[in-house]
LOTIMAR-190647 format. One record per residue: residue number from 0; residue in three letters; x, y, z of N, C-alpha, C, CB in turn. Coordinates in steps of 0.1 Angstrom, whole numbers, plus 5000, padded with zeros to 4 digits. Each point is the difference from the previous one (the first is absolute). Glycine has a CB too. Example, Ala and Ser with C-alpha at 12.3 -4.5 7.8 and 13.67 -1.06 7.14 Angstrom:
(voro 0, Ala, (5132, 4943, 5078), (4991, 5012, 5000), (5009, 5012, 5000), (4981, 4988, 5012)) (voro 1, Ser, (5015, 5023, 4981), (5009, 5011, 5000), (4992, 5011, 5008), (5012, 4994, 4978)) 
This chain:
(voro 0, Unk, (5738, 5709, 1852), (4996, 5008, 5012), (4997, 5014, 4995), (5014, 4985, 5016)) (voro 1, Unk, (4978, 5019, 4988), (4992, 5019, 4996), (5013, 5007, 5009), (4964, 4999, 5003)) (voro 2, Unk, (5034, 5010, 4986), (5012, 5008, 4999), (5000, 5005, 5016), (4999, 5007, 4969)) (voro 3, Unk, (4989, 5001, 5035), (5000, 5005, 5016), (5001, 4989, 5014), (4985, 5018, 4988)) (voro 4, Unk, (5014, 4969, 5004), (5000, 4990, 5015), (5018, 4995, 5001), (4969, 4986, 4996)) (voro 5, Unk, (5041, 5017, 4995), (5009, 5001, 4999), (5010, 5004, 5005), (4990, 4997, 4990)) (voro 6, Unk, (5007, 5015, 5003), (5006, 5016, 5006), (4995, 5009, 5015), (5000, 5003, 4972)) (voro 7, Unk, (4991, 4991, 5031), (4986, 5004, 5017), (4999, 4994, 5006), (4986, 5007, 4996)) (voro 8, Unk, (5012, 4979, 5003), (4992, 4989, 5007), (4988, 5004, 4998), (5014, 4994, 5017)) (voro 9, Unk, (4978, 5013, 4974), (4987, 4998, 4997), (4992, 4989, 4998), (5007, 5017, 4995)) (voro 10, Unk, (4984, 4980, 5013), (4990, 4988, 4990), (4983, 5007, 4995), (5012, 4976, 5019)) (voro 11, Unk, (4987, 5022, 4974), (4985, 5011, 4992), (4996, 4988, 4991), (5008, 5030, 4995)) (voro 12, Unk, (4977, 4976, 5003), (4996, 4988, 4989), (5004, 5007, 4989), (4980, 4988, 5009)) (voro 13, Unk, (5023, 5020, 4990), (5006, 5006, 4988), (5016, 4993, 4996), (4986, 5024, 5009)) (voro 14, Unk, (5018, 4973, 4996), (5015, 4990, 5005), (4993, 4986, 4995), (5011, 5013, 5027)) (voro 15, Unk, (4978, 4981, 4976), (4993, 4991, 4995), (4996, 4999, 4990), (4998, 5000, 5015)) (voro 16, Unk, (4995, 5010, 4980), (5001, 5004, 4983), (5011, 4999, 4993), (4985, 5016, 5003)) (voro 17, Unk, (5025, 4990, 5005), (5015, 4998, 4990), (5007, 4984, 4998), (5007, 5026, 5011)) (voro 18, Unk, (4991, 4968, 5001), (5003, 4987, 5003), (4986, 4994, 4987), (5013, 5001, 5033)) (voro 19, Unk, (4975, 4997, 4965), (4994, 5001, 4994), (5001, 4996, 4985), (4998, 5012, 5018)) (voro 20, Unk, (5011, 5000, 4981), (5002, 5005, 4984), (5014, 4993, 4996), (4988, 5026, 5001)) (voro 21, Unk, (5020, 4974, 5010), (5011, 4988, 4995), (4998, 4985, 5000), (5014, 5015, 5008)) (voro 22, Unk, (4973, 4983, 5000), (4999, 4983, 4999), (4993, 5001, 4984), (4994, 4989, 5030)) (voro 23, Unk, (5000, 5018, 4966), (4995, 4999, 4987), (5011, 4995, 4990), (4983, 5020, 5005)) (voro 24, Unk, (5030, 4989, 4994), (5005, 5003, 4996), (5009, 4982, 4999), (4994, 5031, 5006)) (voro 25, Unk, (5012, 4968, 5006), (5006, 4985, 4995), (4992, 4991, 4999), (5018, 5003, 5009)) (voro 26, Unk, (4967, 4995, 4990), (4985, 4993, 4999), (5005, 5000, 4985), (4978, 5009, 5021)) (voro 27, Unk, (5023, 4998, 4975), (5001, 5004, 4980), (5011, 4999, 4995), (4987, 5017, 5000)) (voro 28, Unk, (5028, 4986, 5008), (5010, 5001, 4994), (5012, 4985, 5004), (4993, 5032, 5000)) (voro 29, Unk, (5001, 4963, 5012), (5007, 4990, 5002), (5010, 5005, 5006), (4993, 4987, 4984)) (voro 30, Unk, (5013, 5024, 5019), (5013, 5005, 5008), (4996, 5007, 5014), (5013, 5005, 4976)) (voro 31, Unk, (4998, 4993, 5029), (4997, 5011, 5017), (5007, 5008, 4999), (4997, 4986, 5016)) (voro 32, Unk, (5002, 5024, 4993), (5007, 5012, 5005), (5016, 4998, 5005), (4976, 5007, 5008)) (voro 33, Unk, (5029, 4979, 4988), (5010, 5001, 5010), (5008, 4986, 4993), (4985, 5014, 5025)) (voro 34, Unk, (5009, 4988, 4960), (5007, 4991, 4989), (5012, 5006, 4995), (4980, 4993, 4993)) (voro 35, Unk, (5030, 5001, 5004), (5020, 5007, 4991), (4995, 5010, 4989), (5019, 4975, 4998)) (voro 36, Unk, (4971, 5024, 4997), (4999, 5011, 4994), (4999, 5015, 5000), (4995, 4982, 4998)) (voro 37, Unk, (5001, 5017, 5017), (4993, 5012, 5005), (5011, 5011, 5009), (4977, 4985, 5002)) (voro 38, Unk, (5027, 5020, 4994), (5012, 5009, 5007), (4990, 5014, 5006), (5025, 4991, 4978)) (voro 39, Unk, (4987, 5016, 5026), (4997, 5012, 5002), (4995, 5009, 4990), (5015, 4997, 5016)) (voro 40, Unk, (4987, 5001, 4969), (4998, 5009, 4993), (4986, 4991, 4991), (5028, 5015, 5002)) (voro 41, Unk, (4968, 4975, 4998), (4990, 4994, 4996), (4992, 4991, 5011), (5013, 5002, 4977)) (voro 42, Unk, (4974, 5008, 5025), (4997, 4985, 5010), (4981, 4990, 4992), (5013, 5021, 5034)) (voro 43, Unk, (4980, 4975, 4974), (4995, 4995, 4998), (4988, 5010, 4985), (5009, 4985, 5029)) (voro 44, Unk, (4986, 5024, 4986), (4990, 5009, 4995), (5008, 5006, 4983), (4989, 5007, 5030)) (voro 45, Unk, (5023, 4997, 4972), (5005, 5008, 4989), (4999, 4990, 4986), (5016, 5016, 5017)) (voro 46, Unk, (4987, 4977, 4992), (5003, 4986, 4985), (4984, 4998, 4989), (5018, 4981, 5021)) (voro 47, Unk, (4972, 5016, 4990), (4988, 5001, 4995), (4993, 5013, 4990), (5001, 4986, 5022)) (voro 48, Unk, (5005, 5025, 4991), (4994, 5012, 4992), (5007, 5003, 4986), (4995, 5011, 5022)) (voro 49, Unk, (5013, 4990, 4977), (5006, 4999, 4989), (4994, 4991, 4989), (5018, 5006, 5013)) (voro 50, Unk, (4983, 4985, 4989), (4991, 4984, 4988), (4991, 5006, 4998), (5003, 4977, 5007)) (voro 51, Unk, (4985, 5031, 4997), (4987, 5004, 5003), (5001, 5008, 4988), (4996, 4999, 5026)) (voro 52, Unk, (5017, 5009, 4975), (4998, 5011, 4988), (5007, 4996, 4985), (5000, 5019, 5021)) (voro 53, Unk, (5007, 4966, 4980), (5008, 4995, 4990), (4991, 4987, 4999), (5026, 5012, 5004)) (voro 54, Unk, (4976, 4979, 4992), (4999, 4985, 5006), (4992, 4992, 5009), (5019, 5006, 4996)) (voro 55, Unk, (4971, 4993, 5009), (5000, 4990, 5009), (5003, 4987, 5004), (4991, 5012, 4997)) (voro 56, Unk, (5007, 4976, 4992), (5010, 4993, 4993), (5011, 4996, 5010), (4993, 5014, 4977)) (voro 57, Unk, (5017, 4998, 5024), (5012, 4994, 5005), (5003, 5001, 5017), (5008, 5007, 4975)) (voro 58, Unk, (4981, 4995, 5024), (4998, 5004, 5020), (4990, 4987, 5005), (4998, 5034, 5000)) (voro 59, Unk, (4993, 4962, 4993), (4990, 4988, 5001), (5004, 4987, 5004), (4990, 5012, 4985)) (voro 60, Unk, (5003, 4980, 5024), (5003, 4984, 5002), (4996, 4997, 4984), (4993, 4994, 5030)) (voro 61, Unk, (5018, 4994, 4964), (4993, 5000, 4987), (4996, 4985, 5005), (5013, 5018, 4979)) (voro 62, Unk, (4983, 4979, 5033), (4986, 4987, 5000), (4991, 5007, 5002), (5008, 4981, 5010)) (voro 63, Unk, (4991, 5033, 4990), (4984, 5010, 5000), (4996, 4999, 4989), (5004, 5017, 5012)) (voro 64, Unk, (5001, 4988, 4975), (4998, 5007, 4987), (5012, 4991, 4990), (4990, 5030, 5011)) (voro 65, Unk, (5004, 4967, 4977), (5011, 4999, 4992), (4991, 5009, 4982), (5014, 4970, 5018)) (voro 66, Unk, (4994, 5034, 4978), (4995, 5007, 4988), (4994, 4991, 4989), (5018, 5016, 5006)) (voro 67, Unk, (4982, 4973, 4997), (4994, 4991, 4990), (4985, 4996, 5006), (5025, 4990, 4991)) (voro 68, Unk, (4976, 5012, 5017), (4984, 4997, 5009), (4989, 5010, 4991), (5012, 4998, 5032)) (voro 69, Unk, (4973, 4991, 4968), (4991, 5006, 4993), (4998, 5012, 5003), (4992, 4983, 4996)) (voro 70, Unk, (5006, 5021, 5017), (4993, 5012, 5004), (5010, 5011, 5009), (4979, 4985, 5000)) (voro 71, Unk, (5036, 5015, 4992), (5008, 5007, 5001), (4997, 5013, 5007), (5008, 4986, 4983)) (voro 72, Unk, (4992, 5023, 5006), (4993, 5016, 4998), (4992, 5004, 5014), (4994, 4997, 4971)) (voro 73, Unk, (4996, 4995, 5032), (4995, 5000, 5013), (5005, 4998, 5014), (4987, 4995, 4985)) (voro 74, Unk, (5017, 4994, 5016), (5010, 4999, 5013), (5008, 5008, 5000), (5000, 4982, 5002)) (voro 75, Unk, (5010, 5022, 4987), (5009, 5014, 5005), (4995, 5010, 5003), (5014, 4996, 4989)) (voro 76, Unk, (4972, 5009, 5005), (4994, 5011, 5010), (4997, 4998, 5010), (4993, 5007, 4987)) (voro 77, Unk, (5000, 4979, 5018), (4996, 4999, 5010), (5018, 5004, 5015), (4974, 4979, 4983)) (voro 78, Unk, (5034, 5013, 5015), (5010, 4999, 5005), (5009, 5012, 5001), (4996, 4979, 4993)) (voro 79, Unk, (5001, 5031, 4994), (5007, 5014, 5003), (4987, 5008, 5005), (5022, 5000, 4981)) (voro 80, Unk, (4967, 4999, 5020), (4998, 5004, 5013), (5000, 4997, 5011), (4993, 5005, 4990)) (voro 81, Unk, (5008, 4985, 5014), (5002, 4993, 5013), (5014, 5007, 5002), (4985, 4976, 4998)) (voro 82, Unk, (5024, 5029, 4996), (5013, 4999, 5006), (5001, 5017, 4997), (5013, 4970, 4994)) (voro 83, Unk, (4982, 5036, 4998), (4994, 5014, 5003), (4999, 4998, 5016), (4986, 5004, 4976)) (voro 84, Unk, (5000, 4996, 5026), (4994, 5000, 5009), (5015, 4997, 5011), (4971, 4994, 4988)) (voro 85, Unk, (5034, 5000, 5018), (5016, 4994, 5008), (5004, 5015, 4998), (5009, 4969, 4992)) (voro 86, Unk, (4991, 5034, 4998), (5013, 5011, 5001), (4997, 5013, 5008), (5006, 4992, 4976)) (voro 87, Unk, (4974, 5012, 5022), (4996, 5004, 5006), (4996, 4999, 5018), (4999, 5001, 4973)) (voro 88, Unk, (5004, 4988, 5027), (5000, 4990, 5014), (5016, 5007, 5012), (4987, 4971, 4982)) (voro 89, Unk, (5022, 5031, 5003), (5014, 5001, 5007), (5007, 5012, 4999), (5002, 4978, 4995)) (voro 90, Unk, (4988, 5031, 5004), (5008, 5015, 4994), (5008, 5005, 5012), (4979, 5009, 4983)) (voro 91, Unk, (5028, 4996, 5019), (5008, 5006, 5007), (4997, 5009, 5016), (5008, 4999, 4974)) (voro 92, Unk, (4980, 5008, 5022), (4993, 5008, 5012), (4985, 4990, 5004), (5011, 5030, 4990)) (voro 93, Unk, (4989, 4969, 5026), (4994, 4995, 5001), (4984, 5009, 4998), (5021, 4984, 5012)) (voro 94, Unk, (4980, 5024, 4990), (4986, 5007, 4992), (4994, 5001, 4986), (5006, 5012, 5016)) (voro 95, Unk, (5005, 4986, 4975), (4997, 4997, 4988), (4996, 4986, 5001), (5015, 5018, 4991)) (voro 96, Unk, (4985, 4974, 5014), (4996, 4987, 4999), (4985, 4995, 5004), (5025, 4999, 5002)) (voro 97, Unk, (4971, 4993, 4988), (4985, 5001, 5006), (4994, 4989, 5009), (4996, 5012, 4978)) (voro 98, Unk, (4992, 4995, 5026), (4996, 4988, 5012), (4998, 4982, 4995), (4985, 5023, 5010)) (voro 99, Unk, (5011, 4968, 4997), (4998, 4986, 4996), (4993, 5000, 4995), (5006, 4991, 5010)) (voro 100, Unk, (4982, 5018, 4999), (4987, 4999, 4987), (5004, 5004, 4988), (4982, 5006, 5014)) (voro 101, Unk, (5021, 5006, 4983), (5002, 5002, 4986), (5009, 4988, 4993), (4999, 5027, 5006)) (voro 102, Unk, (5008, 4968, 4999), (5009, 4986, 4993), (4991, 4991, 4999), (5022, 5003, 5010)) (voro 103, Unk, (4968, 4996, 4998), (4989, 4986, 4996), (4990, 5003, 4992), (5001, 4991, 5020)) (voro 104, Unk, (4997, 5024, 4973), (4991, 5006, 4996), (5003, 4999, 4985), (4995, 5014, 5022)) (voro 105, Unk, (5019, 4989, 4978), (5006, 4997, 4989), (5001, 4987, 4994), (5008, 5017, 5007)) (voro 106, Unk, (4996, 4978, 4995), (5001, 4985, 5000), (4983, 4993, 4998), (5026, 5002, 5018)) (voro 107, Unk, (4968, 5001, 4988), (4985, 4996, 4994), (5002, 5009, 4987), (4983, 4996, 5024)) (voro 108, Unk, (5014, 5013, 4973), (5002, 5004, 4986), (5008, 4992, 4993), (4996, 5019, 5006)) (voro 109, Unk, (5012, 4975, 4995), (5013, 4997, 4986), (4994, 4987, 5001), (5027, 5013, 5003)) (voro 110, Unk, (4966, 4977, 5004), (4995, 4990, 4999), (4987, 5001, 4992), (5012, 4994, 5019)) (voro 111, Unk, (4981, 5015, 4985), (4992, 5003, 4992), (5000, 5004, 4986), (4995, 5003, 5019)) (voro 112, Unk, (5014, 5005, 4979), (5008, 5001, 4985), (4999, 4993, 4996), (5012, 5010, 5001)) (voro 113, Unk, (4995, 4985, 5003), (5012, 4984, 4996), (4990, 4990, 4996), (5020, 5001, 5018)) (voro 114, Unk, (4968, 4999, 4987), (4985, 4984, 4999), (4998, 5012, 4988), (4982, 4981, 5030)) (voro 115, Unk, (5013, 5030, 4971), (4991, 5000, 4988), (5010, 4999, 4988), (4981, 5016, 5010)) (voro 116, Unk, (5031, 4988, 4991), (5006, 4996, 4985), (4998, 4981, 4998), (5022, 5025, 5002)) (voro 117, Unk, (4982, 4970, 5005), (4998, 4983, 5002), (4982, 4997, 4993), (5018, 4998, 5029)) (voro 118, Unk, (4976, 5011, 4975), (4984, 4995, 5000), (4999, 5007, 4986), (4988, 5000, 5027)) (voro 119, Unk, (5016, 5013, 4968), (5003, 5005, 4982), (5003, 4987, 4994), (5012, 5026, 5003)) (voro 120, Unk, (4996, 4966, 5000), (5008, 4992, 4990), (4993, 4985, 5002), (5025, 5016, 5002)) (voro 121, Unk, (4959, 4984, 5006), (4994, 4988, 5003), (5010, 4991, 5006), (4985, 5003, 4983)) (voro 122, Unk, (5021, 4997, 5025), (5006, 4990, 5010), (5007, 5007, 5010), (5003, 4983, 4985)) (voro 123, Unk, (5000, 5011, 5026), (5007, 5004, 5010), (5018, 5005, 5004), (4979, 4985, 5001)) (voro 124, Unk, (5029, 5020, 4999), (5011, 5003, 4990), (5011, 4996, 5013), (4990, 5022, 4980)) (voro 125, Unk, (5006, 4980, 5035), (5002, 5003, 5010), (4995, 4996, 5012), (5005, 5012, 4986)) (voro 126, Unk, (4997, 4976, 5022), (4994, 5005, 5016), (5006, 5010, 5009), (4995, 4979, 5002)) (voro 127, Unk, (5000, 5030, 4999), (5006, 5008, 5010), (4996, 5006, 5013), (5006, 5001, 4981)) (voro 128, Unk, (4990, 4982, 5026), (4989, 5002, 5011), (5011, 4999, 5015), (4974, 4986, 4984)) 
């Protein structure tokens, strides 16, 4: 839940962006907001952000990615931006957080990325429709 619909009763699409950026987030990581792991001092978002700057690896569904997969190197870019992008979805102030468009805008980009490296390497690496 966005941090202001919580603490207010706010509902915003900005609140929707945040909700958003956490479905990304267990879409990729296989965990929820509200797994034994997640205490007061570690929650979903932190868990992620963190991996982001260490590891991704250990935050990942590993029926997503496994490191022996041909086209390794690529899917983890693809996937730490996608989960970039979440973190940006879930930032703290809802003005710092960007519109949907901008989240769909993005997201066409990383797909787009993502085919031309697939299409570099003559085959498809990825659906990501």
């Amino acid at each position: 839940m966005a941090l202001e619909h919580g603490r207010e009763g706010k509902v915003s699409r900005k609140g929707d962006v945040y909700s958003y950026g956490i479905m990304l987030m267990e879409t990729f990581t296989r965990k929820k907001p509200t797994d034994e792991i997640f205490t007061e001092d570690m929650s979903l978002r932190s868990w992620v952000g963190e991996s982001l700057c260490s590891t991704l690896m250990q935050v990942l569904d590993t029926n997503l990615l496994r490191r022996d997969d041909e086209h390794f190197s690529s899917k983890e870019e693809c996937v730490s931006s996608i989960l970039s992008l979440a973190m940006e979805c879930t930032r703290e102030s809802p003005a710092e957080r960007m519109s949907i468009k901008e989240v769909t805008t993005r997201l066409i980009k990383i797909r787009v990325e993502f085919a031309k490296i697939g299409t570099r390497r003559g085959r498809r690496v990825l659906n990501l429709r």
